[in-house]
N, C-alpha and C positions, 0 to 999 in steps of 0.2 A: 504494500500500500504506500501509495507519496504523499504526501505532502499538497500538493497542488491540489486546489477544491476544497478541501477540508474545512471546516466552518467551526471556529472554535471562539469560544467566549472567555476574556482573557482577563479573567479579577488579579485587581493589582488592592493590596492590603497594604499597612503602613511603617513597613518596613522602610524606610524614607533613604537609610544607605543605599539600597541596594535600587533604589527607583532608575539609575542612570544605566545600571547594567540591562535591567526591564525593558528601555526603551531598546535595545542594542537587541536583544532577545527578538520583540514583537517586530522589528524592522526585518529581521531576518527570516523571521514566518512569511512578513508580506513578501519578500521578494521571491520566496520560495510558493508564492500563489494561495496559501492561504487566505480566508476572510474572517478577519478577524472584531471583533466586537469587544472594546474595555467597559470592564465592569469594577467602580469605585467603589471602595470601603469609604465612611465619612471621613475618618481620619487624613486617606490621601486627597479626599475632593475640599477639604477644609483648613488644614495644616501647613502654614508656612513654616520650614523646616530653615536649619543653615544647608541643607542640600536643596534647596530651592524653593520658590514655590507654588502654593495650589494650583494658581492659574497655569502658570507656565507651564506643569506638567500637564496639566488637565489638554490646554493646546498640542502639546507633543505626542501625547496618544491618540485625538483627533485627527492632527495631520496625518499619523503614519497609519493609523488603520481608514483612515474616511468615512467614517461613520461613526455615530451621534453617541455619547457615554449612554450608559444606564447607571444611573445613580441616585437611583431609590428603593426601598423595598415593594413597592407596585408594580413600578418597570421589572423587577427583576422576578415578581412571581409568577409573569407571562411565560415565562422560561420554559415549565413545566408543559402546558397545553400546547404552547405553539414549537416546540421541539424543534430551535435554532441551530440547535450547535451539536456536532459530531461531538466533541470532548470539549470540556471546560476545563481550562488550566485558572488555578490559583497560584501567583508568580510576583510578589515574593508572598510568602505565606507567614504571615505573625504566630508567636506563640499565641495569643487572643485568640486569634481566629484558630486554631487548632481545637484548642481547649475548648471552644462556643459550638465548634461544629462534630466533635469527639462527644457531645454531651447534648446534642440538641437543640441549642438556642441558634435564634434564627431571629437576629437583631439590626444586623446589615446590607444593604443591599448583595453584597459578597455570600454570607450565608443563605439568604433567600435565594443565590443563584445557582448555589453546591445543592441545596435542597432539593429546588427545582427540577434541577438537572439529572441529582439520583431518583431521582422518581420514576426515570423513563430508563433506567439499568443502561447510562450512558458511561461512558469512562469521564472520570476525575480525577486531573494530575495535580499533586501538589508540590511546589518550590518551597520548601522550610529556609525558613530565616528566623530565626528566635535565641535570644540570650539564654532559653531557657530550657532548651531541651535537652538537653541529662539532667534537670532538676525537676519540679513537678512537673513540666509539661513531658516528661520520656513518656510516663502512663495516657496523655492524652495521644503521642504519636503509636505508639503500641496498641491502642486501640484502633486505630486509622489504616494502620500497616495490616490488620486482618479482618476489615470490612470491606465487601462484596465492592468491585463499581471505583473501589481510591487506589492510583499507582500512586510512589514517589520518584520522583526529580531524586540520583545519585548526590548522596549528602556527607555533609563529614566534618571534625571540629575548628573550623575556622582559628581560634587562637586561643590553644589548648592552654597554654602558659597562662596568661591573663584572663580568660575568661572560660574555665575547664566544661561549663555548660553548654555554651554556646554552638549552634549548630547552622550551616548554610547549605543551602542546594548547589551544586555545580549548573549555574542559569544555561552554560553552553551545550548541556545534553538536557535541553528543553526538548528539539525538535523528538530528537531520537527517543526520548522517553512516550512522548504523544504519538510517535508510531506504533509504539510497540502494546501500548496503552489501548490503543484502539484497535487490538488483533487479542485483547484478552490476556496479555503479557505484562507484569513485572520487569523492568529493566533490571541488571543484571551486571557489576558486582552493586549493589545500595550503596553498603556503607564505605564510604572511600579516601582517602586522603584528601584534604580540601589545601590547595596552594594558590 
């Protein structure tokens, strides 16, 4: 299966480091023919960060996918009925957002759109980014890792020295993971050295 066609809904959470590699990620979908659809957590459609902001990102995933955000939870419970998207990638994925959709709440237009989405036994990849995952959020990702419908993006301790919890997704086997994702597949080795 390629790439090309593929129609994926692309929630971006507020992991606000990792927003600039995000953009570099969905650029490379689109040129690779994907249609792509961003879907805002409030945090990033709200949050003037020192890594930039709201507006400016909000424009930069307009421009590069050409089509309109969904950034409400209304917009995003159309998901389920009108059945948009081959796969919905969540990219970068917050500890928050882990934890709310590991447990059920359904607070942001991001989780209204992982909801939506499992409803229809569609694949959902998720990009980890959290300070927190080898601290209480290991138990929400170990729940994630063995429910029906969720791949993960190859992960691993960003900076093991200083921050021994901390966990990020390798954004550049985005594409590769969404293939294999949507054949029913686990990508393969998970957990990795992260440089």
């Amino acid at each position: 299966m390629l790439l090309d066609g593929l129609r994926i809904g692309f929630a971006i959470t507020g992991s606000h480091c990792t927003l600039h590699e995000t953009t570099q990620v969905m650029s490379k979908l689109v040129a690779q023919g994907v249609h792509i659809t961003p879907i805002l957590s409030y945090s990033v459609e709200n949050s003037d960060t020192r890594f930039g902001k709201a507006a400016d990102w909000q424009e930069k995933f307009s421009q590069i996918s050409q089509r309109d955000l969904i950034r409400s939870i209304a917009q995003a419970e159309s998901i389920g009925p009108a059945k948009p998207f081959d796969c919905l990638l969540i990219a970068p994925c917050t500890g928050n957002t882990i934890a709310k959709l590991a447990n059920g709440i359904t607070d942001t237009p991001v989780l209204m759109a992982a909801k939506a989405h499992l409803r229809n036994l569609l694949p959902l990849v998720i990009a980890v980014s959290t300070n927190d995952g080898l601290g209480l959020n290991a138990r929400n990702i170990a729940t994630l890792l063995v429910t029906k419908n969720i791949y993960f993006v190859p992960f691993g301790q960003d900076s093991p020295d200083k921050k021994a919890n901390s966990l990020v997704a390798h954004m550049h086997k985005i594409p590769e993971t969404i293939l294999l994702a949507c054949q029913g597949v686990q990508i393969q080795p998970l957990l990795v050295e992260y440089r």
